[in-house]
Jmol script that loads the backbone (N, CA, C; Angstrom):
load data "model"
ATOM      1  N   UNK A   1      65.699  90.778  10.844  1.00  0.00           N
ATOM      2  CA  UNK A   1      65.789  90.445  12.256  1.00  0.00           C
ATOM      3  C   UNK A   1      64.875  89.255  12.552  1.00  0.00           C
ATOM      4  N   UNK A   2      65.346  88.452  13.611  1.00  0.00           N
ATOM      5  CA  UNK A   2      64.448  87.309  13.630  1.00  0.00           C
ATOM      6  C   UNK A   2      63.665  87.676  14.600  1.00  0.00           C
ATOM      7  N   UNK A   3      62.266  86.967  14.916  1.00  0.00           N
ATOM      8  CA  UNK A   3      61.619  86.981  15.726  1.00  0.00           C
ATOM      9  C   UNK A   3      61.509  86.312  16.904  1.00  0.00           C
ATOM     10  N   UNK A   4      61.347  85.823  17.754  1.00  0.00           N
ATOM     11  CA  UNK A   4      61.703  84.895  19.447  1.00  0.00           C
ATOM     12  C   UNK A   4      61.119  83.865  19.142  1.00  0.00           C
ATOM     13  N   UNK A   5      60.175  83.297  17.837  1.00  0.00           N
ATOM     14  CA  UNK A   5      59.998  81.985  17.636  1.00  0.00           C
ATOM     15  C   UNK A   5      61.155  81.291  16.967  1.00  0.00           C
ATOM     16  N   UNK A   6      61.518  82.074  15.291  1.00  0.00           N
ATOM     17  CA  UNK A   6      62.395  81.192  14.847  1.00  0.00           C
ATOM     18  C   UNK A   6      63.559  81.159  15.598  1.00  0.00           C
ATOM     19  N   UNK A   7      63.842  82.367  16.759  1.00  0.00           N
ATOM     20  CA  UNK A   7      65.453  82.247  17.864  1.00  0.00           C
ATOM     21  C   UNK A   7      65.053  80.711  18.483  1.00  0.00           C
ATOM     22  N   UNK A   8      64.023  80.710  19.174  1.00  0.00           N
ATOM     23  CA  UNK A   8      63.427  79.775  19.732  1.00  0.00           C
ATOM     24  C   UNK A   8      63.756  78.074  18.755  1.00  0.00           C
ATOM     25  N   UNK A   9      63.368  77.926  17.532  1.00  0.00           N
ATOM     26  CA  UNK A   9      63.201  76.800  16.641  1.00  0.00           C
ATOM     27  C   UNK A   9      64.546  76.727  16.747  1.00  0.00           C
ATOM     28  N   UNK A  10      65.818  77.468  16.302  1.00  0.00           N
ATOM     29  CA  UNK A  10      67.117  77.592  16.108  1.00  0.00           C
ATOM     30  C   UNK A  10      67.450  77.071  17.410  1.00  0.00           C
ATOM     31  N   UNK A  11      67.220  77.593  18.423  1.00  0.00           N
ATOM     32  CA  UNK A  11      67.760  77.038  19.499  1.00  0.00           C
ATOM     33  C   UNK A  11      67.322  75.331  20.092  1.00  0.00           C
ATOM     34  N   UNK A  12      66.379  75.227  19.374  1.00  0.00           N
ATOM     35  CA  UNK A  12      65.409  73.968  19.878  1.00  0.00           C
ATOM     36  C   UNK A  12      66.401  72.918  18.792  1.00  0.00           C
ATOM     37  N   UNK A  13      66.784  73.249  17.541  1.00  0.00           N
ATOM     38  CA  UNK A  13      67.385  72.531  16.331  1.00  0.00           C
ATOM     39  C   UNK A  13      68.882  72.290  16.921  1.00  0.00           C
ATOM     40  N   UNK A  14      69.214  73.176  17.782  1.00  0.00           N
ATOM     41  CA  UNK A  14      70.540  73.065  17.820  1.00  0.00           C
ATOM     42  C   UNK A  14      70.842  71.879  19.324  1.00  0.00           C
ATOM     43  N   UNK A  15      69.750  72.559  20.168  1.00  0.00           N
ATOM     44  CA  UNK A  15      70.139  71.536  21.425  1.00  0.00           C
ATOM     45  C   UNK A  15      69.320  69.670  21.212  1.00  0.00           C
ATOM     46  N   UNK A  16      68.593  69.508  20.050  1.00  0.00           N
ATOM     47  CA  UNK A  16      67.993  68.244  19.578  1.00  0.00           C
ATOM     48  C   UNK A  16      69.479  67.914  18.796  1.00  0.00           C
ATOM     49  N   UNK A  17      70.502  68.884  18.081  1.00  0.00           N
ATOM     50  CA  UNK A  17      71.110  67.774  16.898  1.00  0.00           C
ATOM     51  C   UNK A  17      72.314  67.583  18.258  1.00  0.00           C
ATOM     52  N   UNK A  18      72.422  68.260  20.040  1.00  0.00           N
ATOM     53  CA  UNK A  18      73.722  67.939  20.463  1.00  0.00           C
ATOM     54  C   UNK A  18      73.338  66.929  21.170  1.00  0.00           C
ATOM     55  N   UNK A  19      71.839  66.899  21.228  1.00  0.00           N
ATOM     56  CA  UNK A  19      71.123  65.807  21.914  1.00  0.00           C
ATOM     57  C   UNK A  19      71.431  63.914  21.592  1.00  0.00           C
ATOM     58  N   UNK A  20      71.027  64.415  19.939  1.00  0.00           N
ATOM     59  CA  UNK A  20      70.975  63.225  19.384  1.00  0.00           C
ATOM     60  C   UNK A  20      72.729  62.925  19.393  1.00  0.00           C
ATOM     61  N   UNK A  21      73.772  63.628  18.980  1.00  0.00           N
ATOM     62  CA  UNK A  21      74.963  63.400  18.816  1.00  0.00           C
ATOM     63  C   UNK A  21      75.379  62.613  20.002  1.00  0.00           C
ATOM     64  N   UNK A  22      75.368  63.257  21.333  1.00  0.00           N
ATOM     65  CA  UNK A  22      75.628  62.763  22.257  1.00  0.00           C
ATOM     66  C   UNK A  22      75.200  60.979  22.727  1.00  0.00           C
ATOM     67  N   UNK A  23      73.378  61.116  22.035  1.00  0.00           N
ATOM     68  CA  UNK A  23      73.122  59.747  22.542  1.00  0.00           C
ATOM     69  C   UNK A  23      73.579  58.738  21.495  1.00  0.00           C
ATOM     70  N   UNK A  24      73.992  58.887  20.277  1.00  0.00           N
ATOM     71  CA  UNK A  24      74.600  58.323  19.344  1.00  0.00           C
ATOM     72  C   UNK A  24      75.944  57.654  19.908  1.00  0.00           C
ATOM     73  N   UNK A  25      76.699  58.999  20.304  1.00  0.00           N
ATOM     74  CA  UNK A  25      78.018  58.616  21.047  1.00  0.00           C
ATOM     75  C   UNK A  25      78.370  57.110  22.029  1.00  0.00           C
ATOM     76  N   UNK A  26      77.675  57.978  23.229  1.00  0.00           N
ATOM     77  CA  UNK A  26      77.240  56.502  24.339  1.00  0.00           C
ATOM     78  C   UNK A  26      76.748  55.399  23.685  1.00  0.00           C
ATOM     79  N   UNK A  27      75.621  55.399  22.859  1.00  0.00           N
ATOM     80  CA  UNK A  27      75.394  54.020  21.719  1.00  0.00           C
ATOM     81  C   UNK A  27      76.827  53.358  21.637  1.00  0.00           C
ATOM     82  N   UNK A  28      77.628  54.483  21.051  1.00  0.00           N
ATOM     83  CA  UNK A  28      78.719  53.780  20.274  1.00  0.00           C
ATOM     84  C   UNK A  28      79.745  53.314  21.220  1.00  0.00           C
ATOM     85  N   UNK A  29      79.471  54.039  22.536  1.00  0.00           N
ATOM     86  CA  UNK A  29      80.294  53.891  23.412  1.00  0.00           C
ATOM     87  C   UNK A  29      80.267  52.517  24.073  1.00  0.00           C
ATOM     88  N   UNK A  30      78.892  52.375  24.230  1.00  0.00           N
ATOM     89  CA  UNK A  30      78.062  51.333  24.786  1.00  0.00           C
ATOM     90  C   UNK A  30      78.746  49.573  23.869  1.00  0.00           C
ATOM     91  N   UNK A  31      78.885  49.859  22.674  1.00  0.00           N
ATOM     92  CA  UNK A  31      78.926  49.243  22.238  1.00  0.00           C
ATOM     93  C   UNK A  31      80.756  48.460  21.688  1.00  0.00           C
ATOM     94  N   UNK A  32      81.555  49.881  21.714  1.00  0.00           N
ATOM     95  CA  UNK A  32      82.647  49.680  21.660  1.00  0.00           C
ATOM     96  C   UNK A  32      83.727  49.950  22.003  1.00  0.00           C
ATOM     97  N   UNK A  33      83.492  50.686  23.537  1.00  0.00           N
ATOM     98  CA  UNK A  33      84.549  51.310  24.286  1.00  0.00           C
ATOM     99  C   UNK A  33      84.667  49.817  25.702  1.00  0.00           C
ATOM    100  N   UNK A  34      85.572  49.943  26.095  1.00  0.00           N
ATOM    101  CA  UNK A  34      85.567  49.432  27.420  1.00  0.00           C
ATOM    102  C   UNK A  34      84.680  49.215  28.658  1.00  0.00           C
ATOM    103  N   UNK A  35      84.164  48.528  29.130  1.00  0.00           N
ATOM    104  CA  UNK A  35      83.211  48.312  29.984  1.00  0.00           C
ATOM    105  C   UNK A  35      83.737  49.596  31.533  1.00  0.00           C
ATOM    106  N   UNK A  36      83.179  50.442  31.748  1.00  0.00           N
ATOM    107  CA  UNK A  36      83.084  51.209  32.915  1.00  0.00           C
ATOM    108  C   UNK A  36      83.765  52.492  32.517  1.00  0.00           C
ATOM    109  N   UNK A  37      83.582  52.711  31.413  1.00  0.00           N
ATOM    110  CA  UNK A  37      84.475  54.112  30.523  1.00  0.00           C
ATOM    111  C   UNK A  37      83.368  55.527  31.286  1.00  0.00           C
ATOM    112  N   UNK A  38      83.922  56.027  31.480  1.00  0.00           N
ATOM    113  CA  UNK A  38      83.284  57.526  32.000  1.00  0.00           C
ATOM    114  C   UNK A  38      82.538  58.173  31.028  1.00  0.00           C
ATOM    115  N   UNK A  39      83.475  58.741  29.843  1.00  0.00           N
ATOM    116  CA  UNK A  39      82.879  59.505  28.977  1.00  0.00           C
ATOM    117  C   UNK A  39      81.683  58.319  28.371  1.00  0.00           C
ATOM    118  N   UNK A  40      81.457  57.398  28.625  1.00  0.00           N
ATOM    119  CA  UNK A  40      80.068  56.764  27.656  1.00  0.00           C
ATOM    120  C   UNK A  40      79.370  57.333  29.089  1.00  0.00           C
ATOM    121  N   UNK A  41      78.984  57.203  30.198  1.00  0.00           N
ATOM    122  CA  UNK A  41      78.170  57.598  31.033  1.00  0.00           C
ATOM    123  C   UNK A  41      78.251  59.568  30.955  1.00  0.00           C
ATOM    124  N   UNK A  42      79.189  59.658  30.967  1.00  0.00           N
ATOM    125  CA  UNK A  42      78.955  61.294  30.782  1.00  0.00           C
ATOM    126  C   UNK A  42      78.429  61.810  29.165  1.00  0.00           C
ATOM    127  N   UNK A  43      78.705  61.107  28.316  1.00  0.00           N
ATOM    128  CA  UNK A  43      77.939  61.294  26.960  1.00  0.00           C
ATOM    129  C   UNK A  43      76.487  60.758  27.511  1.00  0.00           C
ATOM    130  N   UNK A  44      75.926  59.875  27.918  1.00  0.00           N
ATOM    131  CA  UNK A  44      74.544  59.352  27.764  1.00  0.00           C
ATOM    132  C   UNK A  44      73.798  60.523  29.129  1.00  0.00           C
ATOM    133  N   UNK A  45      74.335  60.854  29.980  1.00  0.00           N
ATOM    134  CA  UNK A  45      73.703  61.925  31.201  1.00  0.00           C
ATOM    135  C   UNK A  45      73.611  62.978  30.020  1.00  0.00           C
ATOM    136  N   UNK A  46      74.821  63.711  29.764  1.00  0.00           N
ATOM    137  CA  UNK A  46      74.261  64.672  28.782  1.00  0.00           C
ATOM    138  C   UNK A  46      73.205  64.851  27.863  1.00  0.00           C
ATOM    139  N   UNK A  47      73.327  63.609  27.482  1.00  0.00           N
ATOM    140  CA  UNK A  47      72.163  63.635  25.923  1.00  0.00           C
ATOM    141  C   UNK A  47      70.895  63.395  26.432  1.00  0.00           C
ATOM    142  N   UNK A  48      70.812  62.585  27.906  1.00  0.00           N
ATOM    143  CA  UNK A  48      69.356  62.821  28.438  1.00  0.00           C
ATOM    144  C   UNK A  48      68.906  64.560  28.686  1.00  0.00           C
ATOM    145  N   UNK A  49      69.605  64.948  29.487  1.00  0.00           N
ATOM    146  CA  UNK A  49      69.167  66.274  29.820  1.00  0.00           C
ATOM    147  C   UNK A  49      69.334  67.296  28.777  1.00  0.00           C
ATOM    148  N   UNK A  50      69.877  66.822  27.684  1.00  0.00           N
ATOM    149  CA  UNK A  50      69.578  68.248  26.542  1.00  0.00           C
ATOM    150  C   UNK A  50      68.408  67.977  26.240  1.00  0.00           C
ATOM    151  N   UNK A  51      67.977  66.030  25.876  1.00  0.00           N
ATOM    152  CA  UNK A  51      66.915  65.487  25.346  1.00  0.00           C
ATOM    153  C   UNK A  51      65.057  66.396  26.147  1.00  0.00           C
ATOM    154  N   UNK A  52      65.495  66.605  27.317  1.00  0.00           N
ATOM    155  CA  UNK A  52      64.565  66.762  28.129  1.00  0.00           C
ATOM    156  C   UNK A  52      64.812  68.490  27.631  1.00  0.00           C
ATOM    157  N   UNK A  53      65.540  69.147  27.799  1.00  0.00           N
ATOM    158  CA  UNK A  53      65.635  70.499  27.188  1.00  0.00           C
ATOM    159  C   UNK A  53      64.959  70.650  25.715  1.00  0.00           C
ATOM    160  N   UNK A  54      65.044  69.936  25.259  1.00  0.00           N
ATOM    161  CA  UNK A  54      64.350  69.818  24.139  1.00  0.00           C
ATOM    162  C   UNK A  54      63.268  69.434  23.750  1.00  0.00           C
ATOM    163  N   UNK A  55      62.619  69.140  24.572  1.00  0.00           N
ATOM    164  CA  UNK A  55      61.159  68.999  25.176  1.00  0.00           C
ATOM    165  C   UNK A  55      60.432  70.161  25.732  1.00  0.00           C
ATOM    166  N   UNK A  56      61.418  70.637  26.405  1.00  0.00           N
ATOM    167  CA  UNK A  56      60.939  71.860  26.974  1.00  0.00           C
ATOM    168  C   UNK A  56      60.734  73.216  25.959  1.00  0.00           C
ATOM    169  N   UNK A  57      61.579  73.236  24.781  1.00  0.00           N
ATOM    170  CA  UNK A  57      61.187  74.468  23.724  1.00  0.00           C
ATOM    171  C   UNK A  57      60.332  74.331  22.939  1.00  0.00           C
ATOM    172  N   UNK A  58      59.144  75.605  22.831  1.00  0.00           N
ATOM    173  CA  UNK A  58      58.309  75.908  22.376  1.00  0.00           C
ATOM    174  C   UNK A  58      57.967  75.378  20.949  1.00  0.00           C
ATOM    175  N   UNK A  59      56.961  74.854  20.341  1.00  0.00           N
ATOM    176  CA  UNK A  59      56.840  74.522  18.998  1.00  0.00           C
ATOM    177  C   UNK A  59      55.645  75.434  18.230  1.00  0.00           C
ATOM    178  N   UNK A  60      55.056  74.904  16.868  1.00  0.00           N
ATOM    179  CA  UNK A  60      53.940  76.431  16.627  1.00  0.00           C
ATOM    180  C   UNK A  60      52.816  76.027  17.320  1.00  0.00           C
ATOM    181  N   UNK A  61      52.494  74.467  17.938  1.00  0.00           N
ATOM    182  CA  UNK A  61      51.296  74.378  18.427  1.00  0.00           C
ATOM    183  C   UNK A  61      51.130  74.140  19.799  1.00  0.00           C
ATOM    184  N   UNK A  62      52.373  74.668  20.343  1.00  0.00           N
ATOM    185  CA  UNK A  62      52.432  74.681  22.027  1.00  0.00           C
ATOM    186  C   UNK A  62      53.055  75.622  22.601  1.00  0.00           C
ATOM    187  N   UNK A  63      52.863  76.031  23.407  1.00  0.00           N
ATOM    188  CA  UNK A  63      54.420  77.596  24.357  1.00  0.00           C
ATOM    189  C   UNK A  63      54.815  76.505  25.221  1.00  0.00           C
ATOM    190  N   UNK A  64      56.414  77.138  25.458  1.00  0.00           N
ATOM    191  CA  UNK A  64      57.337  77.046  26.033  1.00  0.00           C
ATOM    192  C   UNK A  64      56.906  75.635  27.662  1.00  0.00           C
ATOM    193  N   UNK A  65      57.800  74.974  27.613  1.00  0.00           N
ATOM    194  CA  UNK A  65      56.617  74.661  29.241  1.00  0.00           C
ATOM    195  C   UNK A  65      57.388  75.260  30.338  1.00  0.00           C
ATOM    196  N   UNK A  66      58.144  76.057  30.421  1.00  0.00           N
ATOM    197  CA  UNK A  66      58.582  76.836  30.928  1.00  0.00           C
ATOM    198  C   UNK A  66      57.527  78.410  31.375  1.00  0.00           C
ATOM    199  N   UNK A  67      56.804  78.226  30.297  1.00  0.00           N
ATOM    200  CA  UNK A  67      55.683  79.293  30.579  1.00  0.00           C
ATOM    201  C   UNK A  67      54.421  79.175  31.215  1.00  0.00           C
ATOM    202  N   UNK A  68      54.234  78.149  31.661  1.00  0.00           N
ATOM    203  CA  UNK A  68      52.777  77.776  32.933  1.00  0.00           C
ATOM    204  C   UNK A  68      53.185  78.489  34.426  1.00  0.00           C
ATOM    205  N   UNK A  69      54.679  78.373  34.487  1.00  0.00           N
ATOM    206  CA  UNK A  69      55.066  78.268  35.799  1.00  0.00           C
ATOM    207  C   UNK A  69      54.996  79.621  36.303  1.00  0.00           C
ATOM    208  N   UNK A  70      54.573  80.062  37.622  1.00  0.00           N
ATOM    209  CA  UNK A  70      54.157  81.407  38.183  1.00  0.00           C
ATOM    210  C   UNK A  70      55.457  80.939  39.317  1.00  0.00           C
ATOM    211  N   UNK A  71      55.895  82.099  39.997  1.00  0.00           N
ATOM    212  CA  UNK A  71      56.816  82.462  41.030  1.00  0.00           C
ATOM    213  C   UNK A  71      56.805  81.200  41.954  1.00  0.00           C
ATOM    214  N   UNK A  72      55.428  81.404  42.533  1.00  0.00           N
ATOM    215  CA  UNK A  72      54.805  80.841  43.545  1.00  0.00           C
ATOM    216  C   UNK A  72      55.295  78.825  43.352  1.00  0.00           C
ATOM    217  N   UNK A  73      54.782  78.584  41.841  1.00  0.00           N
ATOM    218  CA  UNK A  73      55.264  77.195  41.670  1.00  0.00           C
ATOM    219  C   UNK A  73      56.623  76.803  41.699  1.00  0.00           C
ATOM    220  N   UNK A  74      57.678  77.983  41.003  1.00  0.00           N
ATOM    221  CA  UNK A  74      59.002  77.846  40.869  1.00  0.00           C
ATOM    222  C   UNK A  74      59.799  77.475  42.297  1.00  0.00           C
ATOM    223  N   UNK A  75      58.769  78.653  43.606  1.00  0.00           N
ATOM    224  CA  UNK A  75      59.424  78.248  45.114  1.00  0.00           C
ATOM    225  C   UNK A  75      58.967  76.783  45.457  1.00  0.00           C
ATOM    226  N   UNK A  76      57.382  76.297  45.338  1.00  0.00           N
ATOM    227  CA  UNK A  76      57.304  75.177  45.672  1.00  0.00           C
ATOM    228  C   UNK A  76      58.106  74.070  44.813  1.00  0.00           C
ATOM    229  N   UNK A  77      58.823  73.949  43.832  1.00  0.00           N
ATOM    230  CA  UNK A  77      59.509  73.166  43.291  1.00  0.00           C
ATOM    231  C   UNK A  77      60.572  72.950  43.446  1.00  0.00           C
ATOM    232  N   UNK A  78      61.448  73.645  44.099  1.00  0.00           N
ATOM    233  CA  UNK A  78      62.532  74.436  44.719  1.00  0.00           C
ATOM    234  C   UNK A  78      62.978  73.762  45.940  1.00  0.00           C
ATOM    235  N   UNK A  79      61.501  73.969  46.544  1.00  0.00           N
ATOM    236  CA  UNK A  79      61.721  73.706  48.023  1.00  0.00           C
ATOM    237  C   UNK A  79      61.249  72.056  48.347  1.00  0.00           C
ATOM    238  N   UNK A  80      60.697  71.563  47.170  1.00  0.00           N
ATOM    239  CA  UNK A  80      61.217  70.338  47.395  1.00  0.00           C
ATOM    240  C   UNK A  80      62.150  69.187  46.613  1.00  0.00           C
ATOM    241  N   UNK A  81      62.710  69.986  45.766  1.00  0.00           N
ATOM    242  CA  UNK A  81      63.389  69.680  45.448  1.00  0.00           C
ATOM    243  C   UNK A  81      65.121  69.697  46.436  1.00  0.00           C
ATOM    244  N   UNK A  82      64.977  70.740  46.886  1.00  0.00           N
ATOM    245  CA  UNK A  82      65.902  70.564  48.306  1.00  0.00           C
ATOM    246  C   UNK A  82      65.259  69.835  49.257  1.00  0.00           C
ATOM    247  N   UNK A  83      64.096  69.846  50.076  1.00  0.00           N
ATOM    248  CA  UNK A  83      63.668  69.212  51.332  1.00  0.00           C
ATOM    249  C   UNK A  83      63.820  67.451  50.651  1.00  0.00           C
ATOM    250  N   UNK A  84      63.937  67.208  49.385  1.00  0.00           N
ATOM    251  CA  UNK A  84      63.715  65.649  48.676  1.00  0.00           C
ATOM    252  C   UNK A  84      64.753  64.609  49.646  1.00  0.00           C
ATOM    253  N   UNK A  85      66.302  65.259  49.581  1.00  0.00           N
ATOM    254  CA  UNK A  85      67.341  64.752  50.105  1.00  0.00           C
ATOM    255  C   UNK A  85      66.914  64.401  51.461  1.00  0.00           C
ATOM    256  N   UNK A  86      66.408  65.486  52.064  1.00  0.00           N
ATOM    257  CA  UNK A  86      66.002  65.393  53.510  1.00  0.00           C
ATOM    258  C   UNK A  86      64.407  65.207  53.930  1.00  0.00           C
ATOM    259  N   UNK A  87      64.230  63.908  53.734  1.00  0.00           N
ATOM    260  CA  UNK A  87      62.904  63.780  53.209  1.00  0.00           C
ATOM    261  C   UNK A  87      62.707  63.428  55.608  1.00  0.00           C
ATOM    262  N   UNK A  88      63.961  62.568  55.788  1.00  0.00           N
ATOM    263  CA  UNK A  88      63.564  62.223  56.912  1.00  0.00           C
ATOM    264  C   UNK A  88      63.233  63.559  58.012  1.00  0.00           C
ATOM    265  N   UNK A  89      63.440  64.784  57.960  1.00  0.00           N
ATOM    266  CA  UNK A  89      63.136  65.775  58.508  1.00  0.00           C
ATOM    267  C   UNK A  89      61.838  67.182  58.052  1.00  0.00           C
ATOM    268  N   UNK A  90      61.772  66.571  56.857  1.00  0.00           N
ATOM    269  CA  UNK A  90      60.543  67.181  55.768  1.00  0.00           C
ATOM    270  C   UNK A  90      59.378  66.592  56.033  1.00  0.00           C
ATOM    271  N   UNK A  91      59.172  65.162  56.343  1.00  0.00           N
ATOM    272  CA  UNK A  91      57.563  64.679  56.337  1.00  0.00           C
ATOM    273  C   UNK A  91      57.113  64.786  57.639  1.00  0.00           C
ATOM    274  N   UNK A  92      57.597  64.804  58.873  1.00  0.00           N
ATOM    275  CA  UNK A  92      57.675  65.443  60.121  1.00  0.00           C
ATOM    276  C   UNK A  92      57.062  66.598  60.650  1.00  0.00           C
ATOM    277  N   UNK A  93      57.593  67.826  59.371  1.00  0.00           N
ATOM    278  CA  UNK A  93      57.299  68.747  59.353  1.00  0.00           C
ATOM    279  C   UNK A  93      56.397  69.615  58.453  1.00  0.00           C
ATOM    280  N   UNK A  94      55.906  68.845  57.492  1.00  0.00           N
ATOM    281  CA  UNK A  94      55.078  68.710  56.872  1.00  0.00           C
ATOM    282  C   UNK A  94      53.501  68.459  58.013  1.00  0.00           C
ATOM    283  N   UNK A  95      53.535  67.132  58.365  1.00  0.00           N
ATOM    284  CA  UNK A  95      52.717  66.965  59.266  1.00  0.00           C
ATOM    285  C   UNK A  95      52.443  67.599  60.621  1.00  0.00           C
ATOM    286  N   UNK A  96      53.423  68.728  61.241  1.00  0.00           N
ATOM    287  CA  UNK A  96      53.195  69.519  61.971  1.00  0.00           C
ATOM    288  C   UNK A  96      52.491  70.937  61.328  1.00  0.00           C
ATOM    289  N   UNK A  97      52.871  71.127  60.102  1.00  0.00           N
ATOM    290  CA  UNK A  97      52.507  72.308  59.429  1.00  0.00           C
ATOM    291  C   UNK A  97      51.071  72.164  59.229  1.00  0.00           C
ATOM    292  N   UNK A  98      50.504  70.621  58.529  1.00  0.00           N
ATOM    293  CA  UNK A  98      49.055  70.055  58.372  1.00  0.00           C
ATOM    294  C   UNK A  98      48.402  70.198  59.497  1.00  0.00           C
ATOM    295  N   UNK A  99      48.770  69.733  60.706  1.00  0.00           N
ATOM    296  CA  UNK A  99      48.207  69.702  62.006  1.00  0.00           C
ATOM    297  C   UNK A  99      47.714  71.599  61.836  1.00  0.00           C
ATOM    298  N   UNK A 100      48.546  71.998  62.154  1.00  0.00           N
ATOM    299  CA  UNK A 100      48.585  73.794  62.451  1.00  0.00           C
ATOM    300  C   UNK A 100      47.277  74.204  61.720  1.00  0.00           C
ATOM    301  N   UNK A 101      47.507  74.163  60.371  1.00  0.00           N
ATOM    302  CA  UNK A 101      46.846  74.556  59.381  1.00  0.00           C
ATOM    303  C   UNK A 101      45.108  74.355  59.220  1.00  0.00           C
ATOM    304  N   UNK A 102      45.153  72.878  59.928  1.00  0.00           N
ATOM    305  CA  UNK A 102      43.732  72.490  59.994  1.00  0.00           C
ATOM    306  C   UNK A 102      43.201  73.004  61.773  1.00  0.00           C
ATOM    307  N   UNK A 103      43.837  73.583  62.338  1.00  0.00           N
ATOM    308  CA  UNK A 103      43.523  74.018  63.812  1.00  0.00           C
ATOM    309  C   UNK A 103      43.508  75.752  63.471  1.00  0.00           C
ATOM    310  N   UNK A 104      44.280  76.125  62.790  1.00  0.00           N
ATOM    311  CA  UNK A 104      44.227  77.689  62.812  1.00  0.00           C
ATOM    312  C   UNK A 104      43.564  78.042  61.955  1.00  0.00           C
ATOM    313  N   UNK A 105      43.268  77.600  60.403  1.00  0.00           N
ATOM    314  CA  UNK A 105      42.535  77.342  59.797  1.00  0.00           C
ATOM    315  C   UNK A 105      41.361  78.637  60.065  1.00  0.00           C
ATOM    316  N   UNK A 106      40.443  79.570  58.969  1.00  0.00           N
ATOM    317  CA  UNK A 106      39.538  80.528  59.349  1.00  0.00           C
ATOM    318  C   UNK A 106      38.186  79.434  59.100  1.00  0.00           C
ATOM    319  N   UNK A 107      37.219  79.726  60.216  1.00  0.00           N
ATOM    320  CA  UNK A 107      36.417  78.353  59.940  1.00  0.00           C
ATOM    321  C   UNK A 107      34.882  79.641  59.071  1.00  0.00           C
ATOM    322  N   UNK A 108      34.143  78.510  58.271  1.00  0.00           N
ATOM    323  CA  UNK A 108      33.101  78.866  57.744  1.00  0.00           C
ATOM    324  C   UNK A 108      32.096  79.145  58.580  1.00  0.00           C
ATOM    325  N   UNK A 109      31.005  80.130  59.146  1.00  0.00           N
ATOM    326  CA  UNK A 109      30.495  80.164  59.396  1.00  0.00           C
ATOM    327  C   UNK A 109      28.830  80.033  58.767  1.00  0.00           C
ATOM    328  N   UNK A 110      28.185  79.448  59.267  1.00  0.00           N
ATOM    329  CA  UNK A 110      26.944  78.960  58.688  1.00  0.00           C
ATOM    330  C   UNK A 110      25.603  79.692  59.278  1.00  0.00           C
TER     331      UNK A 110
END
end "model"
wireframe off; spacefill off
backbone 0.3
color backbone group
């Protein structure tokens, strides 16, 4: 039975060789398909984001970076990663929340 590292290496080997295939592709695409061809832009998006997936799996002298992240960070990443689009109604409210925060705020007593 394997253990959740070598599942881990196996899985890390497999999404690096669809990684590299892919950016090979677009190379080739880049180089000898038609100027404004889809699949060379949909081969080269792919092979970035496996590339970056593959960054992300664990090796023997690092964990996962998937494993720092607590609940708490996953919502703040979340939430701006949605509020990003709507940045013109987010910094607004941001700065009303700052305002609040530094007025309600529990003060130190000395």
């Amino acid at each position: 039975m394997k253990t959740q590292f070598e599942e881990y290496r196996a899985r890390r080997q497999r999404t690096g060789a669809v990684a590299l295939i892919c950016l090979i592709s677009a190379l080739g695409g880049f180089l000898f398909a038609e100027p404004g061809s889809a699949w060379v832009a949909a081969a080269m998006r792919i092979g970035i984001v496996f590339s970056a997936l593959w960054l992300c799996f664990p090796t023997r002298t690092r964990p996962a970076a998937w494993a720092v992240f607590s609940p708490a960070r996953l919502v703040v990443i979340a939430l701006c990663a949605y509020y990003f689009q709507r940045i013109k109604w987010f910094l607004p409210a941001l700065a009303i929340f700052a305002l609040l925060y530094s007025i309600l705020r529990p003060r130190i007593k000395k």
